[in-house]
C-alpha positions in Angstrom: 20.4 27.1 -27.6 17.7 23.7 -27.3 20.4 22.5 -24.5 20.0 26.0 -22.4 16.2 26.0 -22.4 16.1 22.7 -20.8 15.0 22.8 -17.1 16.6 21.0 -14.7 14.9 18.9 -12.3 14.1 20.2 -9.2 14.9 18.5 -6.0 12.1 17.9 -4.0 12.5 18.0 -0.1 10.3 16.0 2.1 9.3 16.4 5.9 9.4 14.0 8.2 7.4 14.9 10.6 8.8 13.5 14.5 4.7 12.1 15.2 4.7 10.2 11.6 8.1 8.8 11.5 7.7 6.0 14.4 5.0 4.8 12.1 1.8 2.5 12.5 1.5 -1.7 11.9 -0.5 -2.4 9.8 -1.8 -5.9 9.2 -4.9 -5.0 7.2 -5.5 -3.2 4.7 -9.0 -2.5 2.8 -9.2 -1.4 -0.6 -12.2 0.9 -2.5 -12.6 2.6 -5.4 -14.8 4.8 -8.0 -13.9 6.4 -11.3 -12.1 8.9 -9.4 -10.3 7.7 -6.9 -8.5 4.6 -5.0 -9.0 4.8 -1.3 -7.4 2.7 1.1 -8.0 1.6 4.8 -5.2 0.9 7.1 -6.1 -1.1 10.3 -4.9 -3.8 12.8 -6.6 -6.6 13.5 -6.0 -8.4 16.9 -7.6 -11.2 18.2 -9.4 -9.5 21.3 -10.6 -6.2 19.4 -12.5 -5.7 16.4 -10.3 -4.1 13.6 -9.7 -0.7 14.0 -8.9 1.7 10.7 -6.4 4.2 12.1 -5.2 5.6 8.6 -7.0 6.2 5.4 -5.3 7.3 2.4 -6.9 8.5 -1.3 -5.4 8.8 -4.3 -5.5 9.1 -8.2 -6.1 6.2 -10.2 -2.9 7.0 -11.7 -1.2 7.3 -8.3 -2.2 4.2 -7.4 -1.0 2.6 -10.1 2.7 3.9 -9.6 2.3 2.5 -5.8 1.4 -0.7 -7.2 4.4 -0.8 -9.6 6.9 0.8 -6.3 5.4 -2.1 -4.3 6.2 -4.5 -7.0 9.7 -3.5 -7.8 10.1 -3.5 -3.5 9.1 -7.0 -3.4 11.4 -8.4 -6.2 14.5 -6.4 -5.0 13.4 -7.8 -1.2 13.0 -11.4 -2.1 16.4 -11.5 -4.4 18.1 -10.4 -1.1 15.9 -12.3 1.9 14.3 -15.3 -0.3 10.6 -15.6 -1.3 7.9 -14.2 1.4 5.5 -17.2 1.9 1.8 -16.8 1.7 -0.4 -18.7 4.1 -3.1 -20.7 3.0 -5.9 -18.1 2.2 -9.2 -18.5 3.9 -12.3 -19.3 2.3 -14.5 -16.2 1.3 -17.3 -15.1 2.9 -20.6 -13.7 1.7 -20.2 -11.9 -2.0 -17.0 -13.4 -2.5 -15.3 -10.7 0.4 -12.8 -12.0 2.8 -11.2 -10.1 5.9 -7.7 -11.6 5.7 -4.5 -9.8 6.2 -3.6 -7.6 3.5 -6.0 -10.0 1.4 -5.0 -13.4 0.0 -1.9 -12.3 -2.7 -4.3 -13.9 -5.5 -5.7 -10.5 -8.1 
């Protein structure tokens, strides 16, 4: 009778909608945070414009934290098939230790 009461997951359908699914490049990203709450900044930075944030996102502390461990099991399963991604050599940081690089320096 314990085996009937058990709920089955539920398959969740997501929407793609046609505007979203071509996507937007990113090669900056800015991250903040309170208590709360992550929230992070998507831009592009080009070399004749200022960067421009086109995206932001918030989310749960705890929902950031399962992006960071998605991200992390992405990034092993990418480089066992393509090889290692190399880093560049990561700028020197500017006033109160803050640097605008790329998607930051790879360094916590």
């Amino acid at each position: 009778m314990a085996e009937e009461n058990k709920q089955q997951p539920q398959e969740v359908k997501i929407e793609l909608k046609p505007e979203v699914a071509q996507g937007e490049y990113s090669n900056l990203a800015m991250i903040n945070h309170s208590s709360s709450e992550f929230i992070i900044d998507f831009a592009h930075m080009l070399p004749i414009a200022p960067p421009q944030i086109f995206s932001r996102v918030i989310m749960a502390p705890e929902h950031a934290k399962r992006l960071l461990f998605a991200l992390q099991e992405n990034l092993v399963r990418y480089e066992k098939e393509f090889g290692e991604i190399k880093l560049p050599q990561a700028p020197q940081p500017a006033d109160e230790g803050r640097t605008i690089a790329p998607f930051g320096t790879g360094k916590a």
